[in-house]
N, C-alpha and C positions, 0 to 999 in steps of 0.2 A: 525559629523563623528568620530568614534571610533578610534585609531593611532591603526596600524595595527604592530609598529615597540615596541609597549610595550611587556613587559613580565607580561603575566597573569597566575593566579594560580585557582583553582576550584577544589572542592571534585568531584571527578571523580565513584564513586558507589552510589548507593540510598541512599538516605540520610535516617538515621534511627541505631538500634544497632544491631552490626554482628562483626562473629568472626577479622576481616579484613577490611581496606576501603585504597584508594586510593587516593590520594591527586595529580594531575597532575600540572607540571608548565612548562609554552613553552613560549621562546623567548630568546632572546643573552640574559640577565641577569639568564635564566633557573640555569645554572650550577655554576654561580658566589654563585648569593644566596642561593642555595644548602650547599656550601662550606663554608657559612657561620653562618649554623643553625646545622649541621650535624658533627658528630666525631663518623667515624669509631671505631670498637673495634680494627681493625688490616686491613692493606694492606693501598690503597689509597685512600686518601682524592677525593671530586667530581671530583673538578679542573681538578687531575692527572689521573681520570678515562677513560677508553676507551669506547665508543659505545658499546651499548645491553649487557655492566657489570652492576653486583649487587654488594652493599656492607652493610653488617649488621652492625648497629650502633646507637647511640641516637640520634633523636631532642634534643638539647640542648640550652635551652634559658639561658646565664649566669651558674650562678650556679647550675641549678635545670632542671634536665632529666624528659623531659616532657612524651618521648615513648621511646622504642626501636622500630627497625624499620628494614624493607628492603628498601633501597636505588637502584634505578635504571635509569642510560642514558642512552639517546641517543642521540648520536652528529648530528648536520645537516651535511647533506641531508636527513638524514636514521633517519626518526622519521616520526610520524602521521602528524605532520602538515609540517614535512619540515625542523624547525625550533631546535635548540638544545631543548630536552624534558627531564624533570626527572620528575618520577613517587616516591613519597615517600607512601609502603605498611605499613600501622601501622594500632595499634588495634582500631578496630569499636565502639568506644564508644560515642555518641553523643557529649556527651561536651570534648572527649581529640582529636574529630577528626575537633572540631570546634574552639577549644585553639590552635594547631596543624599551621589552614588553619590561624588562622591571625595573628599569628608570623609569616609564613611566609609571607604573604601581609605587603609591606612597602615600602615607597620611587621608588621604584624602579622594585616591582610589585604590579598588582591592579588584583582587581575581577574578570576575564572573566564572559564575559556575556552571555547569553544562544548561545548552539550551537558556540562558535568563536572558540573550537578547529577545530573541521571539516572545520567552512570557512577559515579559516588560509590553511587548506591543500587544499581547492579549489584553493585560492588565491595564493598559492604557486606553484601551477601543479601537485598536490599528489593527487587529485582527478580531475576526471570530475566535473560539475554541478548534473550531474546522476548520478552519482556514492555515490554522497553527500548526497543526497535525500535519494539514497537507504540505509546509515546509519540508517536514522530515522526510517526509514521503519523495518530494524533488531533490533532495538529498542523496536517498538513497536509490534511487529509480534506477533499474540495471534494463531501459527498453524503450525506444521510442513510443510506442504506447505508455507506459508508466510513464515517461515524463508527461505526453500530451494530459492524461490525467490527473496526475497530479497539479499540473498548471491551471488547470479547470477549476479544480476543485480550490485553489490555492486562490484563483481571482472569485470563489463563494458561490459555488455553483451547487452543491450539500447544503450552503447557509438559507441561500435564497429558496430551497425546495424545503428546507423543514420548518423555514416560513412561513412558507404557503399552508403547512399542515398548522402549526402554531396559529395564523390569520383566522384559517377556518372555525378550529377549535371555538376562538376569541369571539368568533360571530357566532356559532350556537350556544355557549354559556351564556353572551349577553344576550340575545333573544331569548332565551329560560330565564333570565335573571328578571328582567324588566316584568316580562305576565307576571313571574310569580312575586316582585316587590308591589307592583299596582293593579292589584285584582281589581279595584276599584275602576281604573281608569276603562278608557275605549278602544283597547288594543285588540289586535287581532290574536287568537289562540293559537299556539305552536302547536301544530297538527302532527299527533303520535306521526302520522305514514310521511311528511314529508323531513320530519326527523331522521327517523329510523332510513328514508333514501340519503340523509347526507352523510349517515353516521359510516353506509353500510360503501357508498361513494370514495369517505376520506379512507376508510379500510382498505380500501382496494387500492388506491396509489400508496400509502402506505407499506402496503407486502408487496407489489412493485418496487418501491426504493430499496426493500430490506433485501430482493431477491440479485441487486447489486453489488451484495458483499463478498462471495464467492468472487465473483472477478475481482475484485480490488485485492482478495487475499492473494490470489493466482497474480497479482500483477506484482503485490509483495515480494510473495515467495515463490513462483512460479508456480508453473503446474506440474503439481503430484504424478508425476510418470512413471510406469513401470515396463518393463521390457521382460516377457514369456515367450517361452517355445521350448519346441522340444529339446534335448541334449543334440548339441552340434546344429542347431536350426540358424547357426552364426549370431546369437543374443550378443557375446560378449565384444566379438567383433564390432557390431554397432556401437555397444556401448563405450567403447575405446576409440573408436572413430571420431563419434561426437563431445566426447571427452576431450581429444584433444592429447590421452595420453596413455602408454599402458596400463588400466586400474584393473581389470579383469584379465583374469588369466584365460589364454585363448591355446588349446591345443586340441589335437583330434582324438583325443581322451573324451569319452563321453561322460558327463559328468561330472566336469570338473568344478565349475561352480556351485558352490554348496548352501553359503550363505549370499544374505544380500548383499550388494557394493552399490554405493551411492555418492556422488556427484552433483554440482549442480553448473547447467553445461546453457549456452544460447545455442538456437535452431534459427537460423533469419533474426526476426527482432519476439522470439518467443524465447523465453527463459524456462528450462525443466528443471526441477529436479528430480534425477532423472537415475530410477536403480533399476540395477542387474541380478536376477532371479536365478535360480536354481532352473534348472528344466525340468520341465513337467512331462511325468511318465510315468507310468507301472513301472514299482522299485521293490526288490525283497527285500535291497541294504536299506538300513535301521537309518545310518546317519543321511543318506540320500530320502530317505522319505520324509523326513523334518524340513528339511529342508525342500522339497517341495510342497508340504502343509505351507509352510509359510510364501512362500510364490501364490499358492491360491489364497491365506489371506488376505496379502496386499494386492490383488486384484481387486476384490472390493472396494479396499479403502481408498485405492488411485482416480485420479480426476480423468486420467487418461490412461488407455493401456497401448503398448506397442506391439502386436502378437507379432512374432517371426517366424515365418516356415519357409520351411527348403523346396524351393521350387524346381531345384536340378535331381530331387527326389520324387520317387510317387507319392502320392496324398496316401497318410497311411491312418490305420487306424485310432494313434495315437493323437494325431493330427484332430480326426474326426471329433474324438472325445475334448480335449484342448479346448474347443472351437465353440461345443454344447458348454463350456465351463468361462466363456468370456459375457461378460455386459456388453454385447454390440455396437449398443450404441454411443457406448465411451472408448472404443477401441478400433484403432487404426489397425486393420490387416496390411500384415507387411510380406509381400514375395520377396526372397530371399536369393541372391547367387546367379542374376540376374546373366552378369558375366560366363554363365554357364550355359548347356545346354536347358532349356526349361520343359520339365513335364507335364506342367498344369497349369491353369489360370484359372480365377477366383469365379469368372462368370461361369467355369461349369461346374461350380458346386454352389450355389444359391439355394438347392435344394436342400444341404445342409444350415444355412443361415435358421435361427432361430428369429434375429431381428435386423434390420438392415445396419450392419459398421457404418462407424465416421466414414471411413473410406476404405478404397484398396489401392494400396500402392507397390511398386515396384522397385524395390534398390539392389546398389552391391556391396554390400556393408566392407567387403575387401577393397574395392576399388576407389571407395569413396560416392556413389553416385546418390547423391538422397535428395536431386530437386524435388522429384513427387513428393517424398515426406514433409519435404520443406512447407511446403503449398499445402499439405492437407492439415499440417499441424496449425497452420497459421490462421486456415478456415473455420477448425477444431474450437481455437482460442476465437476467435473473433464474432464466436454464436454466438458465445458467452457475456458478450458484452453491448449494454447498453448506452447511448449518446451522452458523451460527455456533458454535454450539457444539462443533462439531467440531472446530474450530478450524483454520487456514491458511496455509500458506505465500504467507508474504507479501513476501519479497526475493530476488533471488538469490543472496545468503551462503545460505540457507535451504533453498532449491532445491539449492546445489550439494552440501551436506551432506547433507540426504536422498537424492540419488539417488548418492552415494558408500555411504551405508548399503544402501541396495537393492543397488546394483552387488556389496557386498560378503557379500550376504545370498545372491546367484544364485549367486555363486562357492562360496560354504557347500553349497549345494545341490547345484552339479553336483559338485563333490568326493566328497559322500555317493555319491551317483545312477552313479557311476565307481569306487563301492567302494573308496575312500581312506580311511587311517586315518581314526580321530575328531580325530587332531592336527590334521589338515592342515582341518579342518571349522572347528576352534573357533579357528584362527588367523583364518580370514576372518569366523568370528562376532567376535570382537577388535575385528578393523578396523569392522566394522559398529556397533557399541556406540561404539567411541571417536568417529566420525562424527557420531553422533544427542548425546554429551554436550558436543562442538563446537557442534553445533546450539544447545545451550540455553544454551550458557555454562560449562556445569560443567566443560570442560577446554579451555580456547582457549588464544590466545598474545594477547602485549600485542598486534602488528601488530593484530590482527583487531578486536580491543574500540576500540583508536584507530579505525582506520576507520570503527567500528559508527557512534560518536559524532560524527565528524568532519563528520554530516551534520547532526545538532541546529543551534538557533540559542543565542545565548549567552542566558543566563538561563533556560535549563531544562535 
């Protein structure tokens, strides 16, 4: 186990050359050793510095001025992790910001290790567990959406809603608790029916919040996209397009695509990852038909699907069957070859639709033309998502803890709903309660908070 009571020190910007980088050092030796690597040009030394001041000056090892620099505390309380913090700003040069980082490392500070400033601020009370997470999360955010969310959740927008569930809890355990410690006293009777309406109430915002983890994964790692049609329906073209480079081989070979190719590409501010399927069609060859088994696979398993057809073709019967073999309503019909002469559109075959698509759009996957996709993918993603403010489950630590609460919230219910003591009610309200303050941090185990962390980069 790591001593949480050391002062550690870490390049705090990406590592690499830039006008500028960040050197961050937190714990009680922060501001000593500061004061003794650093000389201001003019005013005060660290020591005699006040909180969220700066002071411009040298790293100075002995005789020899390694940078000039911006110097900046902050005293505890009032820092990221809690702890007294100085930030030394100097110039981005690989080797003076890595000369820099191990003068300062000595005796008295070591290395941080990935992620220990944020757990420092967990462990200190400056963050939730969720609120921690949702660092990484703004870290790695590849989307105007994921950052807005992440920022959301990062000012305790998760914390404060599995409060509310947590609050609730607190108030029907102690209302059980009290009837059943003073049977004697003049209380009023917890009434089996308005129980059973609050239990069945928290249940219901509860699978509401959980039904928000699908987007926060989609916001992770995009959305699950696949691209289908028939051989030559232009798939690979698309997928090369929005790629951004040749990954699929595109010729007037039908067939050529055999296996999947996968990428992960932006559309506007939606992020897919986004594969290219074999074409789907009546095959005699052995190794073509695997290859489209596996195309109708991952049609299933995709969040969204991109179907492609040749609009400068007749709708043919391949087409027809294709069409019976898609989820509708995860799947954006795409006209194809736009740039061409067209022989059909999507409104006179509804009669085929088994159930209404995301949409129908129209591109040239040659030309480049995919505002319509742009727009309907973005519509696609944007169902999916609920008001930030609501706040979100955003990992699967998250997920599995929520639905351990719910799980333990049903059992609460059907116990009542079976005519079982109130004990046997408010054991499984227990478990539910203990679940949601796993959730936020306020009762975990070391394993869990390591892991939490273990996915941070060093220096935050």
């Amino acid at each position: 186990m790591i001593d949480q009571t050391d002062t550690i020190a870490a390049i705090a910007t990406p590592h690499g050359t830039g006008g500028v980088a960040v050197i961050r050092i937190s714990g009680q030796n922060a501001i000593v050793r500061a004061n003794e690597i650093f000389s201001p040009i003019r005013g005060k030394s660290p020591i005699a510095m006040d909180g969220y001041t700066c002071s411009y000056g040298y790293i100075q090892q002995g005789q020899e001025i390694l940078d000039d620099c911006i110097l900046t505390v902050f005293r505890s309380p009032y820092s990221y992790t809690g702890e007294d913090v100085v930030e030394i700003s100097c110039h981005g040069g690989r080797y003076l910001i890595q000369k820099i980082l191990r003068y300062v490392l000595c005796e008295t500070v070591r290395l941080a290790q990935a992620g220990e400033f944020t757990k420092r601020a967990f462990l200190n009370g400056k963050l939730s567990l969720t609120q921690a997470e949702a660092v990484a999360d703004l870290i790695s955010a590849s989307s105007e959406n994921a950052v807005r969310y992440a920022r959301t959740l990062r000012d305790g927008a998760t914390f404060r809603k599995i409060s509310e569930f947590s609050g609730k809890l607190l108030e029907i355990l102690s209302s059980l608790a009290v009837w059943a410690d003073y049977p004697d006293e003049d209380l009023p009777e917890v009434s089996p029916e308005v129980l059973e309406q609050d239990l069945k109430s928290l249940m219901f915002h509860m699978e509401h919040l959980l039904q928000s983890y699908d987007y926060g994964r989609i916001l992770r790692e995009g959305l699950h996209t696949v691209i289908v049609g028939k051989p030559n329906a232009g798939k690979s073209t698309l997928f090369n397009a929005l790629a951004g480079c040749e990954r699929s081989i595109v010729t007037d070979i039908a067939g050529t695509t055999r296996d999947i190719v996968e990428e992960q590409v932006r559309l506007g501010d939606v992020t897919l990852r986004l594969s290219d399927t074999a074409g789907v069609h009546e095959t005699s060859d052995q190794i073509e038909q695997i290859g489209v088994e596996k195309s109708l696979a991952s049609i299933q398993q995709a969040d969204l699907i991109l179907a492609v057809f040749d609009q400068s073709k007749k709708f043919s019967e391949n087409d027809k069957n294709l069409l019976k073999k898609l989820p509708l309503a995860r799947t954006i019909l795409i006209g194809n070859k736009i740039d061409q002469r067209i022989s059909w559109s999507f409104s006179q075959l509804q009669e085929n639709f088994s159930d209404l698509p995301a949409a129908c759009v129209r591109i040239s996957a040659k030309c480049g033309q995919f505002s319509e996709l742009e727009q309907a993918v973005a519509v696609f993603a944007s169902r999916r998502a609920s008001p930030a403010e609501d706040g979100m489950i955003a990992n699967e630590r998250q997920r599995d803890c929520l639905q351990q609460a719910i799980a333990a919230v049903q059992e609460a219910l059907n116990a009542l709903q079976a005519g079982y003591a109130y004990d046997a009610v408010t054991v499984s309200l227990d478990a539910a309660s203990d679940a949601l303050l796993q959730l936020t941090g306020e009762r975990v185990t070391d394993k869990v908070v390591e892991t939490v962390f273990a996915r941070f980069c060093v220096g935050k």
